[in-house]
N, C-alpha and C positions, 0 to 999 in steps of 0.2 A: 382442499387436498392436504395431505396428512405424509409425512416420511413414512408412515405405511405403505403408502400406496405407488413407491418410487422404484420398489424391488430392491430392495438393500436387504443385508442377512438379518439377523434379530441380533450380534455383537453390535453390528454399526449403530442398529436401532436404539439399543439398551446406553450405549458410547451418546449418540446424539441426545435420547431423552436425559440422560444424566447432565448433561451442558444445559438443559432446560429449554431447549428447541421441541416446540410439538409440530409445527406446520415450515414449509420451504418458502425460500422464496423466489422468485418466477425466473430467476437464471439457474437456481439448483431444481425447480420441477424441470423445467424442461429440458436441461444437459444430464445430469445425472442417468436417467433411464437409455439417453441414447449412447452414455460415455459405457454404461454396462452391457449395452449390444453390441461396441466393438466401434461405435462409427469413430469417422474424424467430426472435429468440432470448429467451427471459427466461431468466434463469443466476441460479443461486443457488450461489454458491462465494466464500469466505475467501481471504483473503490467503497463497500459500505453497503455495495449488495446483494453479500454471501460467496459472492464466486469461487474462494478458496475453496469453500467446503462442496463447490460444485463440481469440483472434479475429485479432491482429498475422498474424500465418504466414498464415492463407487471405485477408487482405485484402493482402495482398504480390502472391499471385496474380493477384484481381479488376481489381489498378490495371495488372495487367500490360499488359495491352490499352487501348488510349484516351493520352489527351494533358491535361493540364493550360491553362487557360487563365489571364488572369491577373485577379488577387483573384476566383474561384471556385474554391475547394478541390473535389476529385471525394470526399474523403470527412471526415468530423469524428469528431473523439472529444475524449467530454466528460469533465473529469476534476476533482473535486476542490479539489485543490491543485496548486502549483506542481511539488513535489517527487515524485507520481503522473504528473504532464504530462512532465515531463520523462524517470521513466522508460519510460514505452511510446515515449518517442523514443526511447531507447537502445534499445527494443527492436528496434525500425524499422533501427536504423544495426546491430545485430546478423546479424538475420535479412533484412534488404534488400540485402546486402551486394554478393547478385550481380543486382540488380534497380536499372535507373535509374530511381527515384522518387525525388523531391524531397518535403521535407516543412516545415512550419515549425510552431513553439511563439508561441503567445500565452497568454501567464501574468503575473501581476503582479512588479514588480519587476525586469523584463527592462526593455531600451530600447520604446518602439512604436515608433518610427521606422526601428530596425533591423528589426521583425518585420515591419512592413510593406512594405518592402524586398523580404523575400521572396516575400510575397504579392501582389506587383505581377510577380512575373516568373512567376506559377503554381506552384503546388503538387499534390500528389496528396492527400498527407494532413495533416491541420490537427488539431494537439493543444492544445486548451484549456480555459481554466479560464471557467465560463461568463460570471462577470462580467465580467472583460476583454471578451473575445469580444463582451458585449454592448455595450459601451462602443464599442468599433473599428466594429460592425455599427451604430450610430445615430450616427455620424459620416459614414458612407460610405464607409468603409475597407473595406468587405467587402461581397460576393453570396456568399449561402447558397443559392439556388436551382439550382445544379449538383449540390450533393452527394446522392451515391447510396447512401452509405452511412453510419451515424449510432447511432454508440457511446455508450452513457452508459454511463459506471463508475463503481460507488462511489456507485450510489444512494441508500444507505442513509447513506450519509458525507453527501450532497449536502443530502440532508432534514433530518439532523441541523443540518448549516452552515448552514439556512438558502436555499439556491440552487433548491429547485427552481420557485419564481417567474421564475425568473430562464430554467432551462432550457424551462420549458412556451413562455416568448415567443421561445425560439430556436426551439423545433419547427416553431411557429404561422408561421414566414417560411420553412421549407421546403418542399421539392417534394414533397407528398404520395404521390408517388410514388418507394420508396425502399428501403431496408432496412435493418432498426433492430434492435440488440444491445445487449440491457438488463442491465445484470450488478450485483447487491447478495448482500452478505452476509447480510444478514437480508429478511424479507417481512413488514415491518407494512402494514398497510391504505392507509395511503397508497402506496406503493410497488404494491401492487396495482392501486390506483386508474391508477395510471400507466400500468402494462404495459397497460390495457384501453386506454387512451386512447392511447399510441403507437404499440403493433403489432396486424400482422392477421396470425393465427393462430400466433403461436407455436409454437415447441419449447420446450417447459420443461425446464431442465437445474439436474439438484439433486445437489450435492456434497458432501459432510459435511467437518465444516472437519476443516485437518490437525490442529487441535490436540487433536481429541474423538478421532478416529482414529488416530493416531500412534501410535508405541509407541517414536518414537526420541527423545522431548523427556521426561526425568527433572525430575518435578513435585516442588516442595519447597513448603508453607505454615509461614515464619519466624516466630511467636507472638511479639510483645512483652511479657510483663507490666506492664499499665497498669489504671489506675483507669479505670472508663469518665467520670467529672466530670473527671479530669485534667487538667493547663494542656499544652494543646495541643502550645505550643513545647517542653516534655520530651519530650515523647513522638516529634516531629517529628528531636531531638538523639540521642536513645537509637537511632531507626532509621538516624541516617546511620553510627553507629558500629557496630550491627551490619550493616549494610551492609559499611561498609569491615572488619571482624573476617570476613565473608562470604567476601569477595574474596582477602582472607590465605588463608584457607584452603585456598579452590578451586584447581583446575591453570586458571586462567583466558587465553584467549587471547586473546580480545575481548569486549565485553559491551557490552549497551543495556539503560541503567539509565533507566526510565521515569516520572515524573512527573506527577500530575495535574495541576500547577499549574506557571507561568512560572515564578513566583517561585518556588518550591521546584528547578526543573532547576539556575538561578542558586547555589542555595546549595548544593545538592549539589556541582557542579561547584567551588565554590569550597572545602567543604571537601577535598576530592579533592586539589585543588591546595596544600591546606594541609600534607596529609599525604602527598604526594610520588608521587601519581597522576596518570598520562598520560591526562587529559581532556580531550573538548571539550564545547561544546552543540551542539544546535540545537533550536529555537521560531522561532516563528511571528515574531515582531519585527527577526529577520534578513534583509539584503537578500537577495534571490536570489544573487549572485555568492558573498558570505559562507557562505549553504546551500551550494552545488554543492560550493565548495573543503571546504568542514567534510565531507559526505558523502563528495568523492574522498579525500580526506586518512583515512578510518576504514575506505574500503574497501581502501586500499593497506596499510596496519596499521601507518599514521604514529602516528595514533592508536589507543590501546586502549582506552578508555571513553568512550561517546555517553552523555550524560545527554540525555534529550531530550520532549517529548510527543509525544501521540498521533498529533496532526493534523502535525507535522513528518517526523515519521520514517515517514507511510506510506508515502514513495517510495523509502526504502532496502529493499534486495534483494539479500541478501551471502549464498552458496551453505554458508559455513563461518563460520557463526559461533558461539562455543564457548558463549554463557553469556546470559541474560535475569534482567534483577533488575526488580522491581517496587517500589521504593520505597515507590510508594503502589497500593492495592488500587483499579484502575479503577472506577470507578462504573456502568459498562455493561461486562456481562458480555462483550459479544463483542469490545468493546478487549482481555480477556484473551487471547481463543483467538488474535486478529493481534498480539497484542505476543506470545507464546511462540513462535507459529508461525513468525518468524523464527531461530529457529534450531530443528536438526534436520532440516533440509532436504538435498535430494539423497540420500537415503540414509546420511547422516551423525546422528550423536546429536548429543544437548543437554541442556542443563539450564536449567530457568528456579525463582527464587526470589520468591516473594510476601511480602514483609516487613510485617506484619499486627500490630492490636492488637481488644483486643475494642469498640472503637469502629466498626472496619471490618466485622465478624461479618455484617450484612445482603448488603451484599457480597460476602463471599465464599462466602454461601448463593446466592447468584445465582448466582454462577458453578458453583457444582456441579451446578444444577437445569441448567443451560444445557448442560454436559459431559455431564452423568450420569454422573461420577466424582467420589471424595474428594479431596484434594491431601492426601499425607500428610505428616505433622507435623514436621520438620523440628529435632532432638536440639540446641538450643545448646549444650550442654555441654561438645561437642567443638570449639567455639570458643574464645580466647581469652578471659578475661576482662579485657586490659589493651588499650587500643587502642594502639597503639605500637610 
């Protein structure tokens, strides 16, 4: 099947084939057609397999018709973070390219006085992060009661973060008349709770993540020998050194070296820089402008090493990226399958490495139950033993 055949206009088509997409993939075949018939959607697909542009491309369409008025968006999409918000705008400016729709970002760390700017001269489509949003909407900065169309993404991310109080009182001042695109990685109970309470009759669309189905992302689990009583801080030093003994190695081109913790991206990065690697961060405690440059700056290959966490880098989406190191073993299984799943994309290969000790063991029993694969063992031997 062919974006021909999905019912999209010949802008979006001409927009798509110029990104260089000829064919969809099986969450944009099969939501796209039903997001342009009007239905609701629950979506169950991962990071890495197309989702954005499975709803972005038919609601390109939808706005085709009609007019923007000012502070009433005609549609919302609710995202996360700052650095998700910001990419489905890039989406927007990708595949809108031959479509006059205006759009604007409300996310934190931006100006409001600029964002409201735009939202006094109308918009079509309104990407934000729901806190903000709510903050702007209980000031009087905004009417929600125009929007026709009403994206939640990253459900599963939202519940985690703590937001979806925040989202149910956005719903609760819409026009219940509407059409609502509910898309999570995973489907815990709450999250189900949801879908009953926002949409009426769904299409359920279930995606297997790329990382369980892939065959282009080459899985490595790096064993530390440690004591499991151990003092933490050896064991935390011995991984950044086979980290960087890793990196010697590999034909590495770019890599997102991930971090459970602040404080650990901080010192990774720092030893990187000690021993003569082209790194940057990003976390959560950077301003917005310092994220966009650090992100443009790695997807131009200013940078070659993102040390970074989970909740920062889920708005990066780079088509070629060579390498994924795990510092530390995610504590939720499905941050593995979105932290690998960036690379290997497009029909391109990858490699991602898990850097483990038998402290971590629970963990990366999880993630096998979650895959229903082993990660196989990964030979130091053919590493360095001298870091230097």
């Amino acid at each position: 099947m062919s974006f021909m055949d999905l019912g999209l206009s010949e802008e979006v088509l001409k927009a798509v084939a110029d990104a260089g997409y000829t064919n969809p993939t099986p969450i944009q075949e099969h939501a796209i057609p039903q997001v342009l018939a009007g239905r609701d959607i629950f979506g169950s697909a991962q990071t890495g397999t197309g989702k954005t542009a499975s709803f972005t491309l038919p609601m390109i369409d939808i706005l085709a018709s009609g007019r923007a008025r000012a502070r009433m968006p005609r549609t919302l999409i609710l995202e996360p973070t700052r650095e998700l918000a910001t990419q489905v705008a890039e989406n927007f400016d990708i595949y809108g390219k031959y479509n006059n729709l205006t759009k604007a970002l409300i996310i934190g760390g931006a100006s409001m006085e600029e964002q409201s700017k735009k939202l006094d001269k109308g918009v079509d489509v309104l990407i934000a992060t729901p806190g903000r949003l709510l903050d702007l909407f209980e000031r009087g900065g905004i009417l929600l009661k125009d929007v026709k169309v009403l994206v939640i993404d990253e459900a599963d991310r939202m519940l985690d973060m703590g937001f979806i109080p925040d989202v149910e009182k956005i719903v609760s001042v819409l026009n219940k008349i509407r059409q609502t695109l509910l898309f999570s990685a995973t489907m815990p109970p709450e999250i189900r709770r949801l879908s009953k309470a926002f949409l009426i009759n769904p299409k359920e669309i279930a995606v297997s993540p790329t990382a369980t189905s892939s065959n282009n992302i080459d899985q490595h689990l790096v064993m530390i020998p440690f004591p499991i009583k151990g003092d933490i801080n050896i064991l935390q030093a011995k991984k950044r050194e086979t980290l960087r003994q890793l990196i010697r190695h590999e034909d590495v081109s770019n890599a997102l070296i991930f971090c459970n913790r602040k404080r650990d991206v901080d010192i990774v990065h720092k030893s990187f820089q000690k021993h003569g690697f082209n790194s940057a961060t990003l976390h959560g405690d950077m301003s917005q402008p310092a994220r966009t440059e650090t992100m443009e700056r790695f997807k131009s290959k200013i940078i070659t090493f993102l040390v970074c966490s989970d909740v920062a880098a889920r708005g990066l989406d780079i088509d070629d990226l060579s390498h994924v190191f795990n510092f530390d073993v995610p504590t939720h299984p499905e941050d593995y399958v979105h932290r690998i799943g960036r690379t290997g994309r497009a029909g391109k290969t990858g490699k991602a490495f898990t850097i483990s000790s038998i402290k971590e063991k629970k963990f990366i029993d999880a993630i096998k139950r979650l895959t229903g694969k082993e990660i196989p063992i990964y030979s130091t031997s053919k590493l360095k033993t001298k870091d230097g």
